[in-house]
C-alpha positions as CSV (number, residue, x, y, z in Angstrom):
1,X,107.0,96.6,90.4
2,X,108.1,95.0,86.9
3,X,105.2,93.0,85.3
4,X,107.9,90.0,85.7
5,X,108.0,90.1,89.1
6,X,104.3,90.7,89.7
7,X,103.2,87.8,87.5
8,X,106.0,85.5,89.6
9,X,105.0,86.6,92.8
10,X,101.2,86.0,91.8
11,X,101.7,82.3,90.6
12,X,103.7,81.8,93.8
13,X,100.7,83.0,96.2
14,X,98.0,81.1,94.0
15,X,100.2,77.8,94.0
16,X,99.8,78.2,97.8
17,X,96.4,79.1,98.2
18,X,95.9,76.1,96.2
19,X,97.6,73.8,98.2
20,X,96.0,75.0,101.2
21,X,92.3,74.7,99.3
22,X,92.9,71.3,98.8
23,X,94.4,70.5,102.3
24,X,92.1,72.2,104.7
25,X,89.1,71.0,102.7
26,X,89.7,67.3,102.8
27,X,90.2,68.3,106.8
28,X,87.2,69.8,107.0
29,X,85.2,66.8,105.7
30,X,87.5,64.6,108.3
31,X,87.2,67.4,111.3
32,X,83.0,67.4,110.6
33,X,82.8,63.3,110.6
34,X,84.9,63.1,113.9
35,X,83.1,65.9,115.8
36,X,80.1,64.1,115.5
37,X,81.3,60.9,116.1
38,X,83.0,62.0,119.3
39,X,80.1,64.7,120.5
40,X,82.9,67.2,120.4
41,X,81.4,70.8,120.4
42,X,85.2,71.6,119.7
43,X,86.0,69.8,116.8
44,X,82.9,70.4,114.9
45,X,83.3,74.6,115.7
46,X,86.6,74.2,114.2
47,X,85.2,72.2,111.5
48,X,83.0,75.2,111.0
49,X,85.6,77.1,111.2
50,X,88.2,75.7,108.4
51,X,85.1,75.7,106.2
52,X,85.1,79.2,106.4
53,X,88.6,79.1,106.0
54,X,88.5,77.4,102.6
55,X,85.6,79.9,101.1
56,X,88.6,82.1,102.5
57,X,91.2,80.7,100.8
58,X,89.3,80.5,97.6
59,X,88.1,83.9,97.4
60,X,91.9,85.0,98.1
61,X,92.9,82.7,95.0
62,X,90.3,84.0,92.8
63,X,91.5,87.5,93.7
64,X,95.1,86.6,93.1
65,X,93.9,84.9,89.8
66,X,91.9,88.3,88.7
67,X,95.6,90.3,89.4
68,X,97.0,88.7,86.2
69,X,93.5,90.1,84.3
70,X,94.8,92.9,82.0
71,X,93.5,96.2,82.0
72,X,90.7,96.6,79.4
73,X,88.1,99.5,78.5
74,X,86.0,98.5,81.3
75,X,88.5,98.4,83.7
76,X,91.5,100.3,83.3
77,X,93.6,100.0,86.0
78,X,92.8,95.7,85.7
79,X,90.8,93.9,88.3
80,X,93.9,94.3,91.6
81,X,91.1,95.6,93.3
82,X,89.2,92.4,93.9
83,X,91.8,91.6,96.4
84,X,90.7,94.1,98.5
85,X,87.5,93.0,98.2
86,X,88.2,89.4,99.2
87,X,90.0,90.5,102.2
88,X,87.4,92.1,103.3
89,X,85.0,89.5,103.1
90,X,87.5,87.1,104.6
91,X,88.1,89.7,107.6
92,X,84.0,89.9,107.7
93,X,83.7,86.0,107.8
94,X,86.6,85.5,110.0
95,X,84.8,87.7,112.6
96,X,81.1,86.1,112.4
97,X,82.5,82.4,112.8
98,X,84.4,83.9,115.7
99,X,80.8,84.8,117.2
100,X,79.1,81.8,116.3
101,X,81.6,79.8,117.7
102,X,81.5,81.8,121.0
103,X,77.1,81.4,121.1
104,X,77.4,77.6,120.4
105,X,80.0,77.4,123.1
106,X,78.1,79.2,125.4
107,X,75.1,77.2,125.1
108,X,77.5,74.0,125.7
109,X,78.9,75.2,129.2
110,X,75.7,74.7,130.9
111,X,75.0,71.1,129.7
112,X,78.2,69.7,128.3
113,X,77.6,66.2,126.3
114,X,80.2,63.3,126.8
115,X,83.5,64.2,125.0
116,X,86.1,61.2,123.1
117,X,89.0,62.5,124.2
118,X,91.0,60.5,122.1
119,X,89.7,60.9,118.7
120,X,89.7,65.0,119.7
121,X,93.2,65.0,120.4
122,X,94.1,63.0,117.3
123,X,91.8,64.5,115.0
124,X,92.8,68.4,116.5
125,X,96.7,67.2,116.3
126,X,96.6,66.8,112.8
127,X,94.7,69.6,112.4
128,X,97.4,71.7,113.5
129,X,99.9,70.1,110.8
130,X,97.5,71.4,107.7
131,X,96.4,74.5,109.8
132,X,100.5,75.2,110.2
133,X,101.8,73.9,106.7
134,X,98.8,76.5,104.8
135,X,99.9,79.5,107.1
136,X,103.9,78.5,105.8
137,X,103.1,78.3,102.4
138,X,101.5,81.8,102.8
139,X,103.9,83.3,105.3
140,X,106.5,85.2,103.1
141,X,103.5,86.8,101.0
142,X,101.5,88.0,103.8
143,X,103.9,90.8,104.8
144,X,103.2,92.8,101.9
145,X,99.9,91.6,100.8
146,X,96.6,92.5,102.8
147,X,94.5,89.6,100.4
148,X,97.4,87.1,101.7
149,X,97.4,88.1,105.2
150,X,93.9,87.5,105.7
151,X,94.5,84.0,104.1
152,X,97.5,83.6,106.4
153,X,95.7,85.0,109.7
154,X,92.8,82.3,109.3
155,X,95.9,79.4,108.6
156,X,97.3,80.6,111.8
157,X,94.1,81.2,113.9
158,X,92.7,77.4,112.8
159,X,96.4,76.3,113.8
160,X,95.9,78.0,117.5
161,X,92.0,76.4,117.5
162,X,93.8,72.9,116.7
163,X,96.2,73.1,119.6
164,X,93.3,73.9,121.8
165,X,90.7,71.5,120.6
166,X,94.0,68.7,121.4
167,X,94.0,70.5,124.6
168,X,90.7,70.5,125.7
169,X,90.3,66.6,124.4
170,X,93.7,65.6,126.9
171,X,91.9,67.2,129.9
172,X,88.9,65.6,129.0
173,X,90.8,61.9,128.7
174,X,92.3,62.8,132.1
175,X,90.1,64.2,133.9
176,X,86.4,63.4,132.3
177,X,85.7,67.7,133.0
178,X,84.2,68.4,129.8
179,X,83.0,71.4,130.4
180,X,86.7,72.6,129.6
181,X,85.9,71.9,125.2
182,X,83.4,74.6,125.5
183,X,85.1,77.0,127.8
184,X,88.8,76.8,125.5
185,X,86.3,77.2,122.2
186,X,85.1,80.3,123.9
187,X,89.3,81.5,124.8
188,X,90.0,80.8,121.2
189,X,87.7,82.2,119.4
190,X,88.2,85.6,121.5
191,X,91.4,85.5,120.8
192,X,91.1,84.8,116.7
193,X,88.0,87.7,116.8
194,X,91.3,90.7,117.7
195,X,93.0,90.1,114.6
196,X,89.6,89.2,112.5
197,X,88.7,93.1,113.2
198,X,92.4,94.5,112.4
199,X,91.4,92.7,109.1
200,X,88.2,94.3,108.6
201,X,89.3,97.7,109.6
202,X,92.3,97.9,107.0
203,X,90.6,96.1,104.5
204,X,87.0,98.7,104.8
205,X,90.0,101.4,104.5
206,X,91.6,100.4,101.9
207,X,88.0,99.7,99.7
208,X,86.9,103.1,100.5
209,X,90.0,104.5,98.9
210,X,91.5,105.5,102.2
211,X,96.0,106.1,102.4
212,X,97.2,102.8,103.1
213,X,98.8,102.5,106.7
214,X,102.4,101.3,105.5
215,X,102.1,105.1,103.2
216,X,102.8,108.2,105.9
217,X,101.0,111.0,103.6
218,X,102.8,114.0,105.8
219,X,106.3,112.1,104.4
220,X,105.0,112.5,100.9
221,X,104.0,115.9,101.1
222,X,107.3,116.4,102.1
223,X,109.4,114.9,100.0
224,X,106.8,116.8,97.0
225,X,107.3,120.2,98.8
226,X,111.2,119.4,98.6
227,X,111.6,119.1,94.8
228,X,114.0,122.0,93.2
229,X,111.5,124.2,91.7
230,X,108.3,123.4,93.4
231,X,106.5,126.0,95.2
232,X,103.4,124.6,96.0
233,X,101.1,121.3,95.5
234,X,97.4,120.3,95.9
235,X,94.7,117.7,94.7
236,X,97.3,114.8,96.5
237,X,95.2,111.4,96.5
238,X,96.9,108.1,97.7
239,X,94.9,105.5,97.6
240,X,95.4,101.5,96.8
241,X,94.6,99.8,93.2
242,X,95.2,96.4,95.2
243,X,96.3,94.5,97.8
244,X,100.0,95.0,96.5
245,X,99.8,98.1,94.4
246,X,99.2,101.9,95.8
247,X,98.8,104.7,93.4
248,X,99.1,108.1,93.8
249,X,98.3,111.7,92.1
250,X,99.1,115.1,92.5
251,X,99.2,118.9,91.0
252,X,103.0,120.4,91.1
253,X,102.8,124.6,91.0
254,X,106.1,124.8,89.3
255,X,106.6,128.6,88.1
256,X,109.5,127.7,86.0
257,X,109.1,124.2,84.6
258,X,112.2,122.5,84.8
259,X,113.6,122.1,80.5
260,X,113.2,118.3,80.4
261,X,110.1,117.7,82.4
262,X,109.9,114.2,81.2
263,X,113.4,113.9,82.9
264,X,112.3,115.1,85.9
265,X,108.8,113.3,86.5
266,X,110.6,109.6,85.4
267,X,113.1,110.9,88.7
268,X,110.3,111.5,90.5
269,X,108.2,108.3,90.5
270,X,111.0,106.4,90.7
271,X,111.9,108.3,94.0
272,X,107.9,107.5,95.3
273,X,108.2,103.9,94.6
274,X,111.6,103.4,96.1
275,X,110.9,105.8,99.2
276,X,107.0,105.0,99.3
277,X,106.1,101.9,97.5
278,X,103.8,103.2,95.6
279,X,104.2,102.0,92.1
280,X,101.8,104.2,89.9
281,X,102.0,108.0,90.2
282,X,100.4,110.7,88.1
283,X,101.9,114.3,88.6
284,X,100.4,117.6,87.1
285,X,102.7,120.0,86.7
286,X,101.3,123.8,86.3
287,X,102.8,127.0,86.3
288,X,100.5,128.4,89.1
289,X,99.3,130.9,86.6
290,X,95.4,130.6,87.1
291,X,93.8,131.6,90.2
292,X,91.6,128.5,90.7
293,X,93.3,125.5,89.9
294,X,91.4,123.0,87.7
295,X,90.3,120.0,90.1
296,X,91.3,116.7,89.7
């Protein structure tokens, strides 16, 4: 990826993440005031649950922020890797206020307290305007971008909370059952936990230096094994430098080295990032001469 493109895509996806920061925590303080006020188990669990969101969204910013940070002698390859970082700890917390959310509920169902249906409704319907403008600002970046994504996937889980909450606080107004705020906080929150582990899954991959899913290493091999002159390879590591950048190294056993190597290798890179997206590759080429093949 051109250092051009990175740095605009970058300010883009911190431009949003700021917008959202600023959005969903001036909700928050709103979301928190009304729960009480309306003795709305709902409300203040999603309350709880966009503050979460917002440590979310700023760890995801800092990140982005840290993916402008050139490499230096302490860090060569620059500091991409935080994002990985931060989307694992927003999987991590996305998961945990999942659980709380489902105990406090729980404890609700047996002795539900008297629910304003009105200010719910209101309060959870403009919830799902911020909740629904953040996870737009963040939509296009998401796809390729696992620090996004988790930013997006708690936008769009606090948007399906919102619709809920507004919801739960209608059936209260018309029907007075409020044992129904608990019980859709406990749907919800089931339903935002599936997607919370996804998170954590890739993200704990992708930290322990594991192929990322959208790279099929059998393909690469492949596509290595196929190069004129190549008759065998080994030491083949993919792994991710950050959230939007995969790297890759490899030994080529190339008996007869082709005459303009450079040539050849430039041809080759190019071919992994446009086949494979990964952007930084390291090839070794060796003549297959020595019986044990320095590791690497």
């Amino acid at each position: 990826m051109p250092a051009h493109h990175h740095h605009d895509v970058t300010d883009a996806a911190g431009r949003a993440l700021g917008i959202g920061i600023v959005l969903n925590l001036a909700f928050v303080v709103i979301e928190a005031v009304a729960g009480v006020l309306g003795h709305s188990m709902a409300l203040l669990a999603d309350a709880a649950h966009n503050l979460g969101d917002v440590l979310g969204l700023l760890l995801a910013w800092g990140a982005n922020r840290l993916t402008r940070r050139l490499a230096s002698r302490q860090f060569s390859y620059g500091l991409g890797s935080s994002t990985l970082l931060a989307a694992l700890i927003n999987g991590v917390t996305l998961a945990l206020v999942s659980l709380w959310i489902l105990w406090e509920a729980g404890m609700r169902l047996a002795d539900p307290p008297a629910v304003h249906g009105l200010l719910v409704i209101v309060v959870a319907l403009a919830g799902v305007v911020v909740n629904t403008a953040t996870a737009w600002l963040l939509v296009s970046g998401q796809k390729h971008d696992l620090n996004l994504r988790g930013a997006f996937l708690h936008m769009a889980a606090d948007a399906a909370v919102s619709v809920a909450v507004a919801v739960s606080g209608l059936i209260v107004l018309l029907t007075g059952f409020a044992q129904v705020d608990p019980l859709l906080s406990i749907l919800v929150s089931l339903v935002i936990l599936v997607p919370a582990v996804g998170l954590v899954r890739r993200s704990l991959q992708l930290v322990l230096h594991g192929v990322p899913e959208e790279v099929d290493l059998a393909q690469v091999e492949r596509h290595l094994a196929a190069q004129p002159g190549v008759t065998d390879h080994h030491h083949l590591h993919v792994w991710a430098l950050s959230t939007r950048e995969t790297a890759l190294s490899v030994h080529l056993v190339m008996p007869d080295p082709p005459d303009d190597s450079d040539a050849f290798l430039h041809e080759l890179q190019t071919d992994l990032r446009q086949r494979f997206g990964i952007q930084h590759a390291t090839v070794q080429i060796e003549r297959g001469n020595c019986p044990c093949p320095i590791d690497g």
